[in-house]
C-alpha positions as a printed NumPy array, in Angstrom:
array([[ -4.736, -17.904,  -4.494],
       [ -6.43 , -15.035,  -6.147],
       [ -5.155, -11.859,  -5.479],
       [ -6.218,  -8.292,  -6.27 ],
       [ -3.313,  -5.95 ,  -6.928],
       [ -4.1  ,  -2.147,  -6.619],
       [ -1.236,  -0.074,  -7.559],
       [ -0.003,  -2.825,  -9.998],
       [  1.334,  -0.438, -13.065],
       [  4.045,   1.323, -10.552],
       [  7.654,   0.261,  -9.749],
       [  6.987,  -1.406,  -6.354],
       [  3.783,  -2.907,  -8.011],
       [  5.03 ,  -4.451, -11.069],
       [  7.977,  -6.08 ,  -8.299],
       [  4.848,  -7.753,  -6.526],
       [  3.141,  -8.912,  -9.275],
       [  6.313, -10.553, -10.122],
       [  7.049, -12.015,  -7.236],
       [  3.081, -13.318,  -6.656],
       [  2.807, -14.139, -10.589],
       [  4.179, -18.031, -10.645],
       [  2.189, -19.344,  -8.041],
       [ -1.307, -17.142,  -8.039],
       [ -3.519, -15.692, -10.329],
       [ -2.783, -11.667,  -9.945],
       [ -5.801,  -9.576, -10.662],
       [ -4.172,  -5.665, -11.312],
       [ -6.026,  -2.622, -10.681],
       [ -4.858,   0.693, -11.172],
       [ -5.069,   4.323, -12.705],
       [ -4.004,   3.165, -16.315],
       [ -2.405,   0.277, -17.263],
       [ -3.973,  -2.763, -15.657],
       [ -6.958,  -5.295, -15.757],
       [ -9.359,  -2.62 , -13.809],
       [ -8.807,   0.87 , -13.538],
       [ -9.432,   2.249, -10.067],
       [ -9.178,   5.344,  -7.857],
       [ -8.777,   4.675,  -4.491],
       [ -9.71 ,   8.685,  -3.493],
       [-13.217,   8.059,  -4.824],
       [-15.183,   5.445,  -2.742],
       [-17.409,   4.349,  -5.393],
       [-14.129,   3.556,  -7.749],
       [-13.505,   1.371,  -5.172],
       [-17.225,  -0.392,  -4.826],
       [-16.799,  -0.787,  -8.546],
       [-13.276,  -2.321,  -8.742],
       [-15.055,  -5.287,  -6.218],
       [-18.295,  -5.998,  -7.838],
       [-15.744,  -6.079, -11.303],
       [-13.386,  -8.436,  -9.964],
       [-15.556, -10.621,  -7.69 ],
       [-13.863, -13.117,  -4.818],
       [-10.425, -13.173,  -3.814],
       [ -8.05 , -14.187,  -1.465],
       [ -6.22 , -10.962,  -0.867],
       [ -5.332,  -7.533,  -1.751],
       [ -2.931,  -6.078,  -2.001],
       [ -1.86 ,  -2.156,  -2.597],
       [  1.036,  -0.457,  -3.467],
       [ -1.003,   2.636,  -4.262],
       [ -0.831,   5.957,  -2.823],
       [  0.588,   9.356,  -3.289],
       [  1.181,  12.719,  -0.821],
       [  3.109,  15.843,  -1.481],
       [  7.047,  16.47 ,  -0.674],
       [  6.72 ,  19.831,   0.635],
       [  8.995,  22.493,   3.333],
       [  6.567,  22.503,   6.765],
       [  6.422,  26.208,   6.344],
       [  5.331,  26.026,   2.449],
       [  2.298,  22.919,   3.289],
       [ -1.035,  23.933,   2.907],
       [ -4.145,  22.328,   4.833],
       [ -4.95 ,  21.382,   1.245],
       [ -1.857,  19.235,   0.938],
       [ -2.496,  17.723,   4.108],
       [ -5.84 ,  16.482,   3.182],
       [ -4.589,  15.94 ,  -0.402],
       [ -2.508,  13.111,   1.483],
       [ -5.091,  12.053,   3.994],
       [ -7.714,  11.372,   1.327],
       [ -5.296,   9.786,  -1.288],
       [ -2.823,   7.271,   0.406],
       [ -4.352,   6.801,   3.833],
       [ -7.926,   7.166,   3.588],
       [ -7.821,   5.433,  -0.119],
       [ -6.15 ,   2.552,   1.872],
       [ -8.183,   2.412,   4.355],
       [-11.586,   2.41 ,   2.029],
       [ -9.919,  -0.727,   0.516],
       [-10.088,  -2.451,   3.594],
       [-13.689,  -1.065,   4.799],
       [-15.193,  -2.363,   1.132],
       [-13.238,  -5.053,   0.682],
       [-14.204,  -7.133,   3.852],
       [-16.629,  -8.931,   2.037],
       [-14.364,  -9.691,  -1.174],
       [-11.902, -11.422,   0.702],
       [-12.191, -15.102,   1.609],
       [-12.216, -15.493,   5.445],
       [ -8.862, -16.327,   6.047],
       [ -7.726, -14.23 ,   2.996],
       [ -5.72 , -10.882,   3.717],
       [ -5.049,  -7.211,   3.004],
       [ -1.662,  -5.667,   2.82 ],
       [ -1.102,  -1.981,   2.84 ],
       [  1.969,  -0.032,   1.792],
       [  3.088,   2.84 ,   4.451],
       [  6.751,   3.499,   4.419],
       [ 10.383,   4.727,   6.226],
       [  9.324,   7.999,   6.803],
       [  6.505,   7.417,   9.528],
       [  9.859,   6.385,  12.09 ],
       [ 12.788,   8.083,  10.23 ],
       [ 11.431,  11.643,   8.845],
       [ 12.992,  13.654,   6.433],
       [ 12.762,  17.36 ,   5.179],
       [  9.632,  18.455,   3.274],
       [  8.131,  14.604,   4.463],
       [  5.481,  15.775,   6.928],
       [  2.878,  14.819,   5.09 ],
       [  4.404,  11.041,   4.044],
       [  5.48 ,  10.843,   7.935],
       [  1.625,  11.746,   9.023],
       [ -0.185,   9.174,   6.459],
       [  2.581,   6.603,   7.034],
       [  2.178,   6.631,  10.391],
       [ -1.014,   6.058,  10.706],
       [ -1.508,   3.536,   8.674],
       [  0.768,   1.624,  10.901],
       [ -1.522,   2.476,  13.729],
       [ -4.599,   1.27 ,  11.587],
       [ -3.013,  -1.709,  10.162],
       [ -2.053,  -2.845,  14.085],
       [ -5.757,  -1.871,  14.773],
       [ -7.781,  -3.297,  12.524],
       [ -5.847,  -6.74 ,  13.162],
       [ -8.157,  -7.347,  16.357],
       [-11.433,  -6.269,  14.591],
       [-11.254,  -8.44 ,  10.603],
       [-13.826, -10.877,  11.358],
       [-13.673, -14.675,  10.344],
       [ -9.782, -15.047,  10.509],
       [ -8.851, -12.274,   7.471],
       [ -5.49 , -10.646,   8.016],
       [ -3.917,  -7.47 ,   7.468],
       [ -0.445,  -6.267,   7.006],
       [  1.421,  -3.558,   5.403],
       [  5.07 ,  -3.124,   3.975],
       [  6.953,   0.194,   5.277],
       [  9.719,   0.4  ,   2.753],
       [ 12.67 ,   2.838,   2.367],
       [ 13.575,   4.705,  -1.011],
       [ 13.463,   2.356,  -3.706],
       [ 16.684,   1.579,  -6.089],
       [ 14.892,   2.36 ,  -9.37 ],
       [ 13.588,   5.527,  -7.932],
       [ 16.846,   6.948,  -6.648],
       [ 17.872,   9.093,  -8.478],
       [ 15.168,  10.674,  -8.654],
       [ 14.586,  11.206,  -4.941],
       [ 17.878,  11.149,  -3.808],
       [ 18.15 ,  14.922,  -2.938],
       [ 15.124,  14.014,  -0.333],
       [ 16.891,  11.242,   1.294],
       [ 20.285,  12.005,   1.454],
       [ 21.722,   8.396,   3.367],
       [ 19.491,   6.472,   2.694],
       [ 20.282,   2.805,   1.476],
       [ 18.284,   2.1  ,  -1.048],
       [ 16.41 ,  -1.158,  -1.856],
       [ 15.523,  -3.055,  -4.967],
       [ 11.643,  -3.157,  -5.447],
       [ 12.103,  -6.575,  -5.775],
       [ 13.314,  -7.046,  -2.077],
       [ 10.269,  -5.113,  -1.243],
       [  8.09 ,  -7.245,  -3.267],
       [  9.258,  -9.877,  -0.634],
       [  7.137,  -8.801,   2.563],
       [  4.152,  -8.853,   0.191],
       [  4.771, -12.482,  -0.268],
       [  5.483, -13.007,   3.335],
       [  2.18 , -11.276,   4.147],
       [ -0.184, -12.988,   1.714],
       [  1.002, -16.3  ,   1.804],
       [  2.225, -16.338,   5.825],
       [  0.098, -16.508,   8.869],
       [  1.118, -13.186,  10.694],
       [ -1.676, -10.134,  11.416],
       [ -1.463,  -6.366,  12.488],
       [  2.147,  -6.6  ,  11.225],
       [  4.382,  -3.717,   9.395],
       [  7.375,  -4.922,   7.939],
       [ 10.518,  -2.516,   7.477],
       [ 12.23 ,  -2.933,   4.329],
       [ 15.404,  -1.816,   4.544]])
């Protein structure tokens, strides 16, 4: 297969290109450090990225950022800040992408723990994370010609620990690689409108 990887020069996306690298041809996308630089806030970044890369079987994205903030310190800003980056950045992937991916081919989307376990300051992440679940489970009745989406919901990552452990205080963490795994299992499975919990 041929698959588009957005997000492909961070932790969880170098774990998936790993993972997909043996047995596909992995076309990366990101801010720096990739084949095609993309930014999925700006729609026409996004038109751009799929006239540049042409066909492919599936995308996927582990792209998308929104601010760890106390309730009483967010601004609307930050709310939208989240909304238009990781959500709505997502989403516009899927929207402009239809026609890039094979029928039959797939999307999946990253969301995360936070949208059914929250933590302090993650209002924001719980918000975005959330629904993208609900899209990802809606949008699985409307992809025409067979196409499939999915996303991964995973919980603090191992590499990143230490650097987030003060926001999740007991949280296991899990190896990107692990992660990397329900990528695989949504690109080259059958399953649709899924969101797989990792860890």
């Amino acid at each position: 297969m041929r698959i588009l990887l957005v997000g492909a020069s961070g932790t969880l996306g170098g774990a998936v290109r790993s993972a997909l690298l043996d047995r596909h041809e992995v076309v990366t996308a990101s801010r720096s450090g990739a084949d095609h630089r993309v930014d999925i806030t700006d729609p026409d970044s996004i038109d751009a990225l799929y006239r540049a890369v042409g066909r492919v079987d599936a995308v996927a994205c582990t792209a998308g950022s929104v601010p760890f903030r106390p309730l009483t310190e967010l601004t609307r800003e930050d709310f939208l800040n989240g909304v238009v980056d990781k959500l709505l950045g997502q989403v516009e992937l899927v929207r402009r992408g239809v026609e890039a991916v094979s029928p039959g081919g797939s999307f999946t989307l990253v969301t995360g723990v936070l949208s059914h376990d929250p933590i302090r300051t993650g209002s924001v992440a719980s918000l975005v994370n959330g629904a993208l679940d609900s899209f990802v489970r809606a949008a699985a009745i409307e992809l025409p010609d067979g196409r499939r989406i999915n996303a991964v919901s995973p919980t603090v990552l191992s590499e990143s620990a230490e650097k987030y452990a003060d926001f999740f205080p007991g949280f296991p963490p899990v190896p990107a690689a692990q992660a990397a795994m329900a990528y695989v299992k949504s690109i080259e499975g059958a399953q649709t409108g899924q969101v797989y919990r990792v860890g």
